[in-house]
Z-matrix of the N, CA and C atoms (Angstrom, degrees):
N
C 1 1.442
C 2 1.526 1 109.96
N 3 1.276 2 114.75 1 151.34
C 4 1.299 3 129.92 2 -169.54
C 5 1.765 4 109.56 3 -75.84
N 6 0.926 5 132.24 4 96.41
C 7 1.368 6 124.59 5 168.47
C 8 1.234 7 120.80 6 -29.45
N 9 1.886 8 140.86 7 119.84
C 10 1.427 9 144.08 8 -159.31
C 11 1.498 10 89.53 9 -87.93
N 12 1.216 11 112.86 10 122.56
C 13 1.925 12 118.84 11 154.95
C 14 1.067 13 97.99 12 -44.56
N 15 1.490 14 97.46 13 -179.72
C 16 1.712 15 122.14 14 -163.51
C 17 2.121 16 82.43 15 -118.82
N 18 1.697 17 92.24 16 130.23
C 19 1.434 18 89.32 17 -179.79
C 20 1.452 19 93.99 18 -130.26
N 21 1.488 20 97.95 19 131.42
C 22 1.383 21 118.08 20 -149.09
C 23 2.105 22 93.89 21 -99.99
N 24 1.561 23 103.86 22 121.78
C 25 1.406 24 97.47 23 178.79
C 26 1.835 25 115.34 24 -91.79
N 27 1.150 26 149.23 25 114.02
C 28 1.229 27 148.31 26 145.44
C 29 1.818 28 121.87 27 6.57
N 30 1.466 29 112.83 28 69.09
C 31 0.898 30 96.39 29 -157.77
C 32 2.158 31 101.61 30 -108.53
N 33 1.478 32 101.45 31 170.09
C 34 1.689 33 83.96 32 -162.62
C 35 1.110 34 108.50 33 -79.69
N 36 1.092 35 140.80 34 22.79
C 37 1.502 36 126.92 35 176.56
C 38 1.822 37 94.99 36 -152.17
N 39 1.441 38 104.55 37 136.88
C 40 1.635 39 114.57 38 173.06
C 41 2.109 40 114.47 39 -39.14
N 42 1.274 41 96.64 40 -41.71
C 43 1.362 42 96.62 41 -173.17
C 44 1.836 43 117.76 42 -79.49
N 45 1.373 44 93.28 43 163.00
C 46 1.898 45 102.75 44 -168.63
C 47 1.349 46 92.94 45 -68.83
N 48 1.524 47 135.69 46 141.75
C 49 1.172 48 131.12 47 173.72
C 50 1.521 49 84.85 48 -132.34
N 51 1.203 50 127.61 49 126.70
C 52 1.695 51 146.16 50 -175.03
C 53 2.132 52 82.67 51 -88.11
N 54 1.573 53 116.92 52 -64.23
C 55 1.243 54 100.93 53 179.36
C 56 1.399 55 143.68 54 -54.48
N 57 1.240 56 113.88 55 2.53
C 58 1.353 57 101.64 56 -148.09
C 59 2.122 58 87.11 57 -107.71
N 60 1.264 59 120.37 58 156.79
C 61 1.571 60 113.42 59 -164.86
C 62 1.320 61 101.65 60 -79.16
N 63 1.148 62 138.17 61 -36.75
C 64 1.058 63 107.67 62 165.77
C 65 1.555 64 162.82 63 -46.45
N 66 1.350 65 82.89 64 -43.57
C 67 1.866 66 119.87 65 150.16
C 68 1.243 67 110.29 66 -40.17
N 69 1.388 68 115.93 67 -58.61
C 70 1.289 69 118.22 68 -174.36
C 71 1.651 70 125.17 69 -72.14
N 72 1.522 71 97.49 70 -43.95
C 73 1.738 72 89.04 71 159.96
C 74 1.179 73 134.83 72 -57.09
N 75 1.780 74 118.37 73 -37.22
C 76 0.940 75 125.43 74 153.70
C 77 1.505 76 129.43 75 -27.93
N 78 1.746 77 110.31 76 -85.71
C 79 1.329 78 97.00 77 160.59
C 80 1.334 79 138.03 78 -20.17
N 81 1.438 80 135.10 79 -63.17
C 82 1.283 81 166.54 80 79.26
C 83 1.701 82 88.25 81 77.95
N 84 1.623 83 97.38 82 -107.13
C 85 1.349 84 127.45 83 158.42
C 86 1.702 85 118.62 84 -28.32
N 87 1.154 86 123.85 85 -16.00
C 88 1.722 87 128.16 86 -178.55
C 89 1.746 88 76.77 87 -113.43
N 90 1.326 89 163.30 88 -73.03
C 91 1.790 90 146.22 89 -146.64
C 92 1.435 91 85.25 90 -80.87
N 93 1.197 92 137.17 91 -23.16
C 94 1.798 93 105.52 92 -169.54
C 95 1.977 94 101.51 93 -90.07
N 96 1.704 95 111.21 94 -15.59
C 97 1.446 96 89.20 95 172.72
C 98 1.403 97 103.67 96 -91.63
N 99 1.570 98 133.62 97 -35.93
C 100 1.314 99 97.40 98 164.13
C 101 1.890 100 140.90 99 -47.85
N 102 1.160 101 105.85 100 -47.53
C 103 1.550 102 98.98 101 170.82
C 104 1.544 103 112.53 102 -48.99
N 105 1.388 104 111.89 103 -54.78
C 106 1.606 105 109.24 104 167.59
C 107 1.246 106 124.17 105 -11.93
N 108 1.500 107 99.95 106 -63.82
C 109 1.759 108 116.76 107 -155.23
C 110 2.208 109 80.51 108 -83.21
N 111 1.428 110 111.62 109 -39.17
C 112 1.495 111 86.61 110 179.82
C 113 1.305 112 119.70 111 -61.70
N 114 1.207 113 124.01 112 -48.42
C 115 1.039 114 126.27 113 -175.38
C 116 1.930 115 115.71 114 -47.58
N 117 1.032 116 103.04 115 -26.93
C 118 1.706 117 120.30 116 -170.73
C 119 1.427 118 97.23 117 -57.41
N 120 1.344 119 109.72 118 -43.09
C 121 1.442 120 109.73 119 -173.80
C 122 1.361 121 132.01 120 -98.78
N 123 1.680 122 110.03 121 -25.20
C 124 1.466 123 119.94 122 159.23
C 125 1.726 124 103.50 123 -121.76
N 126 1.974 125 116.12 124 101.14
C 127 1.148 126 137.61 125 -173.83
C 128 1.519 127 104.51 126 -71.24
N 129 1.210 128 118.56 127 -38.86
C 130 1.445 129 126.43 128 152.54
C 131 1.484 130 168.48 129 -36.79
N 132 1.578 131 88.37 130 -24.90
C 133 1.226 132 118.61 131 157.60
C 134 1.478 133 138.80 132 -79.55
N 135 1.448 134 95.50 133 91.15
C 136 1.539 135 99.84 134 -151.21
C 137 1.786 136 102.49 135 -78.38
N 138 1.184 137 112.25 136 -27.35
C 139 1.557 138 122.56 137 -170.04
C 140 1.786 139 89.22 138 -50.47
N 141 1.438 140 122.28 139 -69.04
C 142 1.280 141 128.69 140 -179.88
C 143 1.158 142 109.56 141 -36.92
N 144 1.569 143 139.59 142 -48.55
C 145 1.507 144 153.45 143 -146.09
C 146 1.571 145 80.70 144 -80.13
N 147 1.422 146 121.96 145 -58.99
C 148 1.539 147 109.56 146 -163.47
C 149 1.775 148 102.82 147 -76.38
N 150 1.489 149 129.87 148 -54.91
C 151 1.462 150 106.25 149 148.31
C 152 1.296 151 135.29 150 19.40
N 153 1.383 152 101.37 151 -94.86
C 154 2.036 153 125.26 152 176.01
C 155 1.574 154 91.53 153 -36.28
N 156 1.584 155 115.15 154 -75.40
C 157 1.278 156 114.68 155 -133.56
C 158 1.814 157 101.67 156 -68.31
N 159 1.742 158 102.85 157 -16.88
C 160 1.697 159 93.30 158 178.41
C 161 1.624 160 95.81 159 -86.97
N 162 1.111 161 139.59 160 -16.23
C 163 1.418 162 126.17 161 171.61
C 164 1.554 163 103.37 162 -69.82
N 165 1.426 164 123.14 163 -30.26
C 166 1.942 165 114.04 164 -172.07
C 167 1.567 166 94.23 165 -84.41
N 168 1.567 167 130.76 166 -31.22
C 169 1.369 168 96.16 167 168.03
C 170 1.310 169 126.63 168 -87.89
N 171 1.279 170 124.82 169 -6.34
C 172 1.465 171 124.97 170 171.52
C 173 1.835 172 105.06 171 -65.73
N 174 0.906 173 103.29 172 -47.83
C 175 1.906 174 111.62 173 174.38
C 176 1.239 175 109.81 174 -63.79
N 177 1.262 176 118.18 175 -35.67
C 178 1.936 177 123.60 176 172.05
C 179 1.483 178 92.11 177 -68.76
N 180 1.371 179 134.10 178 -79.25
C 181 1.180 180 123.83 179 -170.92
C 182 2.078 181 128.32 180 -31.21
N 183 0.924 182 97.52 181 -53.61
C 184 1.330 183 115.12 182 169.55
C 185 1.237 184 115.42 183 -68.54
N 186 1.294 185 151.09 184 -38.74
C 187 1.284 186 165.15 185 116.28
C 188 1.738 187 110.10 186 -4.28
N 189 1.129 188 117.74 187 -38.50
C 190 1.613 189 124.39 188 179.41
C 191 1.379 190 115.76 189 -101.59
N 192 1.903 191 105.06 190 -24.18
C 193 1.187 192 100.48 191 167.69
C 194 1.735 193 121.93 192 -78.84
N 195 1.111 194 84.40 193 -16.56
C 196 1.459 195 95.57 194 178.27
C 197 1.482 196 125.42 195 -103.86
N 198 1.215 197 110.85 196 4.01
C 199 1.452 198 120.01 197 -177.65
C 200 2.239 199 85.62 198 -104.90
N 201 1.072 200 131.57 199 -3.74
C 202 1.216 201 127.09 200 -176.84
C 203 1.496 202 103.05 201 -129.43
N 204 1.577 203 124.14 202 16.07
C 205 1.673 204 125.47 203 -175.99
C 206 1.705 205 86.12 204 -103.59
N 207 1.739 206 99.38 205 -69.85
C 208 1.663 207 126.10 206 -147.41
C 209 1.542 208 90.96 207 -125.51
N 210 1.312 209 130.00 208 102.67
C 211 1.463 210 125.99 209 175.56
C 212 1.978 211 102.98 210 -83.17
N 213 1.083 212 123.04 211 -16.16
C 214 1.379 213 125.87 212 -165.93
C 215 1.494 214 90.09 213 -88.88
N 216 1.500 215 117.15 214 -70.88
C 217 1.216 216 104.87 215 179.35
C 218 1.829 217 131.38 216 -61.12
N 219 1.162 218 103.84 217 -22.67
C 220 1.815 219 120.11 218 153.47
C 221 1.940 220 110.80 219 -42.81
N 222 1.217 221 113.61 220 -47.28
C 223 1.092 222 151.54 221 -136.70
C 224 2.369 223 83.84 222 -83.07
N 225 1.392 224 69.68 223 -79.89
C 226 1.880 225 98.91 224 -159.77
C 227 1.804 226 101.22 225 -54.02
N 228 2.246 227 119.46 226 -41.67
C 229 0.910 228 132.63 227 -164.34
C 230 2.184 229 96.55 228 -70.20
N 231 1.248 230 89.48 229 -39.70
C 232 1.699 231 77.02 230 -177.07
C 233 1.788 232 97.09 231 -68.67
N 234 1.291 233 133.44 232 -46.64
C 235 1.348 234 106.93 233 -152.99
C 236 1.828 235 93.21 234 -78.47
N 237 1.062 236 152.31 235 -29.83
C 238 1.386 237 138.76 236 -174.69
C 239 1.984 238 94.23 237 -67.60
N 240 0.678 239 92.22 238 -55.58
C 241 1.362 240 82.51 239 -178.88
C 242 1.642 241 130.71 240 -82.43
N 243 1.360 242 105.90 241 -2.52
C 244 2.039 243 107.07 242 157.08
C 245 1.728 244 89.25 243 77.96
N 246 1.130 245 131.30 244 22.28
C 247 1.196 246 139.29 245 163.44
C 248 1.344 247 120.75 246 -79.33
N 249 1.803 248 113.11 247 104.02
C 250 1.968 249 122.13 248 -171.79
C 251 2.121 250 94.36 249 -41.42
N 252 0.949 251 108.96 250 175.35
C 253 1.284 252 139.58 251 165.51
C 254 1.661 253 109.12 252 -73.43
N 255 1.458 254 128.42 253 134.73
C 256 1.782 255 109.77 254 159.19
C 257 1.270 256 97.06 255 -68.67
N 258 1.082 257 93.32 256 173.90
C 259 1.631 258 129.22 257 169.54
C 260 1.431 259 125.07 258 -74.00
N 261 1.532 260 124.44 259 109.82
C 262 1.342 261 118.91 260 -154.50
C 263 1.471 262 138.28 261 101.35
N 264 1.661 263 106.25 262 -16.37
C 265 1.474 264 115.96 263 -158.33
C 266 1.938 265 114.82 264 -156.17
């Protein structure tokens, strides 16, 4: 498998802010394609399987909070990152 680049989100100030939601989906969005690509290769590993799915709702969570804070920046973070739309919004 192809190793995923590092996709860099527009954030307002030069420095790493770990708080700020975007940051965090980001991150987020870079551990759920690695487990992905792990998982690709050991289908078995269920410990990981439950993993992912608390990293996709922690990223869903933040994702709704932020699709109802900043809809523009909600907006811009799914298309740099190839991230579907939720449901509803």
């Amino acid at each position: 498998m192809k190793k995923q680049e590092y996709i860099h989100v527009q954030l307002p100030d030069r420095e790493v802010n770990t708080g700020f939601t975007a940051s965090q989906i980001y991150y987020l969005t870079y551990q759920v394609s690695r487990l992905t690509s792990h998982l690709g290769l050991h289908p078995k590993d269920y410990s990981s399987q439950v993993g992912l799915w608390k990293l996709l709702g922690r990223r869903k969570r933040l994702l709704v909070y932020l699709s109802n804070k900043n809809t523009g920046l909600y907006v811009r973070i799914l298309k740099k990152l190839g991230i579907r739309r939720l449901k509803g919004r």
